[in-house]
C-alpha positions in Angstrom: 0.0 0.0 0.0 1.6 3.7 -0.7 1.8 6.6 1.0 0.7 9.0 -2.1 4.3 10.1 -2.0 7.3 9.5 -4.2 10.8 9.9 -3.1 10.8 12.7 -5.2 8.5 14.3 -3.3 10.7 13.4 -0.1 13.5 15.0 -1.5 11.8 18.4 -2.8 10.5 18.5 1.2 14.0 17.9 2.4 15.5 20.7 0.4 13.0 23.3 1.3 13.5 22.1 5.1 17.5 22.5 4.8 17.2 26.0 3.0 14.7 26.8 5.3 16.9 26.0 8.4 20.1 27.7 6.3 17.9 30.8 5.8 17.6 30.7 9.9 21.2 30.2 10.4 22.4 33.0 8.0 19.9 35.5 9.7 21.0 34.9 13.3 24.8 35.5 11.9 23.6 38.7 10.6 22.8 39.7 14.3 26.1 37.8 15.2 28.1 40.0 12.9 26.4 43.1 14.6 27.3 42.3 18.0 31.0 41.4 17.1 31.6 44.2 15.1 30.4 46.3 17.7 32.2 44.7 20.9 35.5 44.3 18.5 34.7 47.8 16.8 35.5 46.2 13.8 33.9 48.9 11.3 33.8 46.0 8.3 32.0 43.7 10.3 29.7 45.8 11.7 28.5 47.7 8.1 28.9 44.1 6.7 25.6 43.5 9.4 23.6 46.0 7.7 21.7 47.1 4.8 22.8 50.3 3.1 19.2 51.7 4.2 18.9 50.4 7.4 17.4 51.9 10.2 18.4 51.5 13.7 16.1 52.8 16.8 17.6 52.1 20.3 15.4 54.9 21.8 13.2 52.6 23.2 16.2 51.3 25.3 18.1 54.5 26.0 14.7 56.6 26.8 14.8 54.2 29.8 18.3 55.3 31.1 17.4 59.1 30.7 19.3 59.2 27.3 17.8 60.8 24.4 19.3 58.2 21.0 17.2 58.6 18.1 16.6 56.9 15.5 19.5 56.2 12.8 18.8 56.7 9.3 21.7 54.5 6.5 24.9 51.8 7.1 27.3 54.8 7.0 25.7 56.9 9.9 24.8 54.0 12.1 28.0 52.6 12.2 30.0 55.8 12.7 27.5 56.9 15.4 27.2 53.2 17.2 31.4 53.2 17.1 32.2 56.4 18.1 29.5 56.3 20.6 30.9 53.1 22.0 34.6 53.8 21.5 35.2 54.7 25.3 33.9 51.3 26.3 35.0 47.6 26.7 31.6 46.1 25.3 30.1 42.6 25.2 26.9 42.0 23.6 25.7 38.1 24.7 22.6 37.1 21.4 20.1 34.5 22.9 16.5 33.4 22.4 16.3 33.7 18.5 13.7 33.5 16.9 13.2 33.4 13.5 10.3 33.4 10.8 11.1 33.4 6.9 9.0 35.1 3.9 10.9 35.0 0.8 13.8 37.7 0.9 12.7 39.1 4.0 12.9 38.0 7.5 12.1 38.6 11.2 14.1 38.4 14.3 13.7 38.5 17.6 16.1 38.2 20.0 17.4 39.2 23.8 20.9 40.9 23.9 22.4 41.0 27.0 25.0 44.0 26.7 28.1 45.0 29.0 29.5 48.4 29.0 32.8 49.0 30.6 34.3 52.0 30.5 38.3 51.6 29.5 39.5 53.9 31.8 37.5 52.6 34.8 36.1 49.1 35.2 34.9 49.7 38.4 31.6 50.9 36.7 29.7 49.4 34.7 26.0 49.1 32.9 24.3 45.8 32.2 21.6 46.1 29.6 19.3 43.0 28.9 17.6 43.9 25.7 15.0 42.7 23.4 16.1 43.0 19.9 13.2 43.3 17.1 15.1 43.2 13.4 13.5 43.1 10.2 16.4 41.5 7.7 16.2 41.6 3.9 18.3 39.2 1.6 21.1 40.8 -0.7 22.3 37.8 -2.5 23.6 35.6 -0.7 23.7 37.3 2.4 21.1 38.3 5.0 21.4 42.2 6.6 19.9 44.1 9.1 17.3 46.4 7.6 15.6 48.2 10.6 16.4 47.9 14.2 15.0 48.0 17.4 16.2 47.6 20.9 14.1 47.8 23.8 15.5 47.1 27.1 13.7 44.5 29.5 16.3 45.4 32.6 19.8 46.6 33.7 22.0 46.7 36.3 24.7 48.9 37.6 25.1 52.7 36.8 22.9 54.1 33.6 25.3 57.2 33.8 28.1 54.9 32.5 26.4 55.9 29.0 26.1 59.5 29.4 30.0 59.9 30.2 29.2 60.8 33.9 
């Protein structure tokens, strides 16, 4: 007796599962490549993370800690402002919880970044951020980018004023 299915079908089913589960993979390293290039301050790595058009919003987060951030329009501005904000501090940003739905070249993230800041000259301070990352991702080629950003913050711990450079 059959099953109405030919290995054929079985094999069409397993491809679509395996791109399917690639297509996940490829957009969590997108948020991967963000986080590294921002705790290595690694300017390739970090632009290579986004889409030329991107959008980034971590007002949401910083509104929280009394900072005024806003939104940040383009690759080019985001990472010079992200950087050069960020350039006074040891930073690591700890990606968990992904999760991940597909549609065609476009995709949807969500995520919780835990994020260290450290200043360099003082590690006696510090400001732990647990945040919840919402990311819309497009496919360009091969490779899945950030296209809009952003960060809300769930909790933190130690001193907000590590941020504002008090």
């Amino acid at each position: 007796m059959g099953t109405g299915h030919s290995r054929a079908d079985d094999r069409v089913m397993t491809n679509a599962v395996l791109q399917l589960l690639a297509d996940k993979l490829a957009v969590t390293e997108a948020l991967y490549r963000y986080a590294a290039g921002v705790d290595l301050k690694d300017e390739a790595l970090f632009a290579s993370s986004l889409a030329v058009d991107a959008i980034s919003d971590n007002s949401p987060a910083t509104a929280k800690i009394g900072l005024d951030y806003p939104a940040m329009h383009g690759r080019d501005t985001i990472v010079s402002a992200v950087l050069g904000s960020l350039a006074p501090f040891d930073t690591t940003h700890l990606v968990s919880n992904p999760r991940v739905t597909i549609d065609g070249d476009r995709a949807h993230l969500e995520a919780v970044v835990s994020a260290q800041h450290l200043p360099k000259i003082d590690h006696s301070r510090h400001l732990l951020m647990t945040n919840r990352y919402n990311v819309e991702l497009i496919r360009q080629g091969d490779v899945w980018v950030l296209h809009r950003l952003t960060v809300d913050n769930t909790w933190l711990d130690g001193d907000p004023s590590v941020l504002a450079g008090a």
